[in-house]
C-alpha positions, -999 to +999 in steps of 0.1 A: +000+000+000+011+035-008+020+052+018-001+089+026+022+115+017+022+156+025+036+183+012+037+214+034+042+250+030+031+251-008+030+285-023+031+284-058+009+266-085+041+251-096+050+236-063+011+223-063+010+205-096+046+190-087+030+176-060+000+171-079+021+149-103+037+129-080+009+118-067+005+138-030-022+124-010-027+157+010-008+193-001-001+218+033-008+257+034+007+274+062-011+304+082+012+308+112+030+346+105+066+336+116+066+312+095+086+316+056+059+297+044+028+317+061+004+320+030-028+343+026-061+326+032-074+338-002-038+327-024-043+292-004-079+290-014-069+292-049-042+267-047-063+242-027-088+249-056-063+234-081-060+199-056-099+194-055-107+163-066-070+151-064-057+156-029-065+167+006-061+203+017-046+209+053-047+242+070-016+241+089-019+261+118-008+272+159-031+276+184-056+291+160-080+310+179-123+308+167-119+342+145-090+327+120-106+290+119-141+303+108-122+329+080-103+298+071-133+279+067-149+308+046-122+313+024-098+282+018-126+252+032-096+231+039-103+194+041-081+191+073-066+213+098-029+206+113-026+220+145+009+225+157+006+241+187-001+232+224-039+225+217-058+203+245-073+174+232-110+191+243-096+222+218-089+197+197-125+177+196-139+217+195-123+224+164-134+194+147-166+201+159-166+237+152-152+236+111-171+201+103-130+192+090-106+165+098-077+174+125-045+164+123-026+169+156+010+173+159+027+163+186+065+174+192+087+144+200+127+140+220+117+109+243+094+082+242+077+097+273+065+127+250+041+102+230+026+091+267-005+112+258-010+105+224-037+084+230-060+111+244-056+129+209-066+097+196-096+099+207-102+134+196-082+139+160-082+119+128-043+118+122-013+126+147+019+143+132+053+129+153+073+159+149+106+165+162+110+189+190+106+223+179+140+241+180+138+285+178+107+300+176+088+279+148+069+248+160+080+230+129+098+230+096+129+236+108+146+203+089+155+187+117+143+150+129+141+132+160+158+093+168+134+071+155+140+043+183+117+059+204+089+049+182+098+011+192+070-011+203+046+017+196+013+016+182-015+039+172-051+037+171-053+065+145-032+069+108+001+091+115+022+109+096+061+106+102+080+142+099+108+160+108+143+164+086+130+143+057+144+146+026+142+127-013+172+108+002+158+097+033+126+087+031+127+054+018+148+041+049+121+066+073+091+044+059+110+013+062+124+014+100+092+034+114+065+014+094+046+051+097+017+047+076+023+088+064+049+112+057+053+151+057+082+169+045+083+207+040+121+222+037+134+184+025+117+198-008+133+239-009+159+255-024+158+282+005+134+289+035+098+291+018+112+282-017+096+251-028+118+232-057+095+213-083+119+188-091+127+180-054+090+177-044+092+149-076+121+134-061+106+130-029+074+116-041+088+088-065+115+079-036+083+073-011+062+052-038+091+031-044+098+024-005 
C-alpha cells in the first residue's frame, strides 16, 4: 500500500501541480505569520482549488484561535486542519466540531515519554503528526528530525504521519524502519526557506512510492 504522503508549506501553482504529479495524498498551506511559508487565506484557497478532486487540503496552523478558523473555513474550506501548537485534546475535539473538518494533531517528540498522551488525541483527531521537537521559535519546519527508536514497540489507534528532517534521500529508509503509515516533508523539498523546488518535491514523491 502506498504510503499517505504531504507536502507542506506550498505556495506556488508550480509547487502544487509537482506535488499534484507525484501523486500527493494531502498538499499543506501554512497560516502561522513567523513562518517563511505563512500564506494568505485567499492565495491558499486558490491553490487548494487546483488539488480538488486530487488531494486533501490541510490548514496548517498554531493555536488558531475561533476568528482565524471560521475565516479559514470561509475562504480556503480546507479538508483538514494541522494544529501544531499546544492544543488540548478538548480544543482539539472543539475544532473538529466547530469547522465540520478533519484534525491532524501534531505532537512534538525527543523521548518516548512525549508520545505518553497520544492516546487522548486519539480519541479526539483523525491523524497525529510525530514531529521532532521544535527548535527557535517555529513549532516546525525547521529540517531537523528526531531518533526514530523511540517509536519502538509503539502503536496507534489512528493513521500518523512521520515528519521532521526528511528529505528525497531519506525517506525510503524513514518508511522502512518506522513502518509510519504517512509522511510530511516541508524544507526536504526547498531550495531556500519558503522556496519550494519542483523537481525536489518529484524526487521525494517517486522515492516514497518506491519504499
Amino acid at each position: 500500500m502506498n504510503p499517505l504522503v504531504k507536502i507542506c508549506g506550498l505556495s506556488t501553482p508550480d509547487a502544487v501541480d509537482a506535488a499534484l504529479d507525484g501523486g500527493a495524498t494531502h498538499l499543506g498551506f501554512v497560516f502561522f505569520p513567523r513562518s517563511p511559508r505563512d500564506i494568505d487565506p485567499l492565495m491558499a484557497a486558490e491553490l487548494a482549488g487546483m488539488a480538488r478532486g486530487k488531494a486533501l487540503s490541510v490548514a496548517v496552523c498554531v493555536d488558531p484561535d475561533d476568528a482565524l478558523l471560521d475565516r479559514l473555513q470561509s475562504e480556503v474550506g480546507p479538508d483538514l486542519y494541522q494544529l501544531h501548537g499546544r492544543e488540548t485534546p478538548e480544543r482539539v475535539a472543539e475544532i473538529r466540531a466547530r469547522t465540520g473538518a478533519g484534525v491532524i494533531k501534531a505532537l512534538a517528540v525527543k523521548s518516548g515519554s512525549d508520545l505518553d498522551g497520544a492516546a487522548a488525541y486519539e480519541r479526539a483527531a483523525d491523524h497525529l503528526m510525530l514531529d521532532a521537537h521544535p527548535s527557535g521559535d517555529l513549532p516546525g519546519g525547521a529540517g531537523v528530525g528526531f531518533d526514530w527508536g523511540v517509536l519502538a514497540g509503539r502503536s496507534f489507534t489512528k493513521p500518523w504521519f512521520l515528519a521532521g528532517g526528511l528529505k528525497p534521500e531519506s525517506v525510503a529508509a524513514a518508511l522502512r524502519i518506522t513502518g509510519a503509515p504517512g509522511v510530511d516533508v516541508s524544507s526536504g523539498v526547498e531550495s531556500a526557506p519558503g522556496v519550494k523546488e519542483p523537481a525536489l518535491i518529484a524526487a521525494f514523491l517517486k522515492a516514497a512510492r518506491n519504499a
